[in-house]
C-alpha positions in Angstrom: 15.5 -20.5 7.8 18.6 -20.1 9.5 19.3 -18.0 12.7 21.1 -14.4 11.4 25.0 -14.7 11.6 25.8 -11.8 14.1 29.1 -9.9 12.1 30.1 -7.5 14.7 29.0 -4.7 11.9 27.2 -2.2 13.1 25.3 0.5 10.9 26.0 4.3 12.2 23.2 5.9 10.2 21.0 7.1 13.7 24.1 8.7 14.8 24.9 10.5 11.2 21.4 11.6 10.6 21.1 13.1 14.0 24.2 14.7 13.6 23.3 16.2 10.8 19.5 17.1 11.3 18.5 14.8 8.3 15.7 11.9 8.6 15.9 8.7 7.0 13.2 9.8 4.3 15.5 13.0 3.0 18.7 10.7 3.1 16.5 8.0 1.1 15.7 10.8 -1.4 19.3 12.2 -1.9 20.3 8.8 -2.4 18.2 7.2 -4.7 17.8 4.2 -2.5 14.5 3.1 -0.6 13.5 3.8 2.4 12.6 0.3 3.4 16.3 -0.7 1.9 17.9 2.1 4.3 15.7 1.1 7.0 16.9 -2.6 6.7 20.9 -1.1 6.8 20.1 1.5 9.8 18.5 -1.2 11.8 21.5 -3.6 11.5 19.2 -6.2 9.4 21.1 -6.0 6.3 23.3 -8.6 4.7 25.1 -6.9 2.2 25.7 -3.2 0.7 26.9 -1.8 -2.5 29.7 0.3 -2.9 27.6 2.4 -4.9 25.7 3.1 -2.3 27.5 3.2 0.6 29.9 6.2 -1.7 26.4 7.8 -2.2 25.4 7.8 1.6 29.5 9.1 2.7 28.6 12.0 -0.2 25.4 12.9 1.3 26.2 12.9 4.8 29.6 14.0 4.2 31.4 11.4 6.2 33.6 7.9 5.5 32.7 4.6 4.9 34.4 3.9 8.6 31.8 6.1 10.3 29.2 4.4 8.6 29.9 0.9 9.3 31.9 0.5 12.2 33.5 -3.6 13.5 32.1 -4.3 17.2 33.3 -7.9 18.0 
């Protein structure tokens, strides 16, 4: 298996969720996504997203997709 290619994108959920007093499980909920999926995107271990729901998580947490995901290089 090959060895994860670092992107520089980094997943801003913690921040959001603290921010706004929600926990993984009620943003899972709200959603409609699963919590092992969000888990994989909050820890940084996911490879792709939909736009689907990356819209659904910026509706819920009332923020943009730019807070979410942010480029560190």
């Amino acid at each position: 298996m090959p060895a994860e290619e670092d992107t520089g994108i980094h997943c801003r959920l913690d921040e959001l969720l603290e921010e706004s007093g929600m926990t993984l499980t009620e943003l899972s909920k709200r959603v409609g996504v699963s919590l092992v999926n969000l888990s994989v995107l909050k820890n940084d271990r996911a490879r792709a997203i939909r736009f689907s729901t990356l819209s659904a998580i910026c509706d819920v947490l009332d923020c943009e997709v730019g807070e979410v995901l942010v480029h560190e290089p």
